[in-house]
C-alpha positions, -999 to +999 in steps of 0.1 A: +349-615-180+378-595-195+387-560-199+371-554-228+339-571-221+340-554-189+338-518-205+312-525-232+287-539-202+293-505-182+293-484-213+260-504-220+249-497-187+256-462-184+240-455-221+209-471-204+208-451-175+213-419-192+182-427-218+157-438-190+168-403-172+163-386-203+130-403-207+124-395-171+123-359-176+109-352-207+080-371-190+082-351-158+082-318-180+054-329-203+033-332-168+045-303-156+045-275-181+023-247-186+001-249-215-010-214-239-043-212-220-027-211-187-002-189-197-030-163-209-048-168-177-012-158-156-006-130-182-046-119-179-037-120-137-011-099-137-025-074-156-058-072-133-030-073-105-010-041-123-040-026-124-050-031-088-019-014-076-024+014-096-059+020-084-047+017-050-015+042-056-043+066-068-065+063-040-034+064-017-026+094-033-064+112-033-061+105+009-031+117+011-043+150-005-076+151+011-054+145+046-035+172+040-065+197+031-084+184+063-055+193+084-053+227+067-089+232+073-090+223+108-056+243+115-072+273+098-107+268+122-090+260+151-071+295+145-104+312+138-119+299+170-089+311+192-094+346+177-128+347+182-127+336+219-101+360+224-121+386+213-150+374+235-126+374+261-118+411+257-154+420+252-162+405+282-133+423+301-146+456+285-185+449+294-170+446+328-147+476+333-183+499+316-203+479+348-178+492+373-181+527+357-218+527+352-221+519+386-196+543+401-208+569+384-245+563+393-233+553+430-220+592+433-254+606+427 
């Protein structure tokens, strides 16, 4: 075998191998590939998805809120109660000190 007969085989052969690669893929992408229905059904998912998330920021959100006027509520009662037992507290002191002087004062008759 010559030179020249030597290139035309491996030009041959690499012709061949590039056309069965070629052929190789476009097989491999005809499996492979997405048809229109599909692609609705993805598009159609991530809608729903979008949508989800934005439900869910919204109701994150609506907590958040309702958190923050539960703690202002509870702050505000828990302050209410502390005033009101401190004014039991002095009430009681007072009922006591009027005992000790309704008692003095009926002990000296």
């Amino acid at each position: 075998m010559n030179r020249t007969e030597f290139i035309t085989v491996t030009a041959i052969i690499l012709f061949a191998a590039f056309v069965l690669g070629w052929m190789a893929s476009w097989v491999v992408h005809r499996l492979t590939r997405q048809t229109r229905s599909g692609m609705t059904e993805l598009d159609k998912m991530a809608q729903q998805l979008h949508m989800a998330e934005e439900a869910r920021d919204t109701a994150v959100a609506q907590l958040e809120e309702r958190e923050a006027d539960l703690a202002s509520r509870l702050a505000g009662a828990e302050a209410e109660l502390q005033a009101a037992m401190d004014g039991l507290r002095e009430s009681r002191t007072e009922v006591e000190e009027l005992r000790e002087y309704i008692e003095r004062k009926l002990s000296r008759r």
